[in-house]
N, C-alpha and C positions, 0 to 999 in steps of 0.2 A: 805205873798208872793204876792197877789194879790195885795195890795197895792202901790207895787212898781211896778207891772205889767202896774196897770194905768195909770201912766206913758205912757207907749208905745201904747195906742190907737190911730189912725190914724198915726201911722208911721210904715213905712216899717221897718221889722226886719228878723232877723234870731235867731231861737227855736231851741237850739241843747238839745236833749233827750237823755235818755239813751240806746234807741232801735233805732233812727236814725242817719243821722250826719246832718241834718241839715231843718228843715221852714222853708221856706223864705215866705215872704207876710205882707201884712196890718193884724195890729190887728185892728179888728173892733168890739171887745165886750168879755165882762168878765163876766162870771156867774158862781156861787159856786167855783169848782175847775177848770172850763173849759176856754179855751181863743179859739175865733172862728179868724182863718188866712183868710185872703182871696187872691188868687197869683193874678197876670197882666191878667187874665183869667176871673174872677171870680169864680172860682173854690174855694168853700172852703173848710177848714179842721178845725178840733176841737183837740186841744191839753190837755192832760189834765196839770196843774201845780203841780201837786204830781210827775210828772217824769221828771223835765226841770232842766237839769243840768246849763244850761246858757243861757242867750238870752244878743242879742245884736243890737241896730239898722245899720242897711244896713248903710255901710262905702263908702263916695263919695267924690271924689276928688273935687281942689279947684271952678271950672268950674259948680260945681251939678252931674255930672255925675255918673253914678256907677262904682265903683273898683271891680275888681277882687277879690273876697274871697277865701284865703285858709285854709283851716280847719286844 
């Protein structure tokens, strides 16, 4: 799992869990089971990847911009 996690380092995504609907933020680091988010704030959060039902990178229109997500 983590392997395909790597992938998403330095890109904005959305972490949907089993207990929330939804992460948003930079993944900025992978350790053991943990992936550390950080939002437009810097505010971070630690997710663990034993509970991530999906993740997915932040969806943008053709301009860069951010779309609207609906869960």
């Amino acid at each position: 799992m983590n392997e395909l996690i790597k992938n998403y380092i330095g890109k904005e995504v959305i972490i949907y869990t089993h207990s929330s609907s939804g992460v948003t933020g930079t993944v900025t680091r992978i350790e053991d089971n943990w992936i550390e988010v950080e939002d437009k704030y810097g505010n971070k959060e630690a997710v663990n990847s034993d509970y991530i039902s999906r993740i997915k990178e932040y969806p943008r229109n053709k301009k860069g911009k951010k779309k609207m997500v609906v869960t």
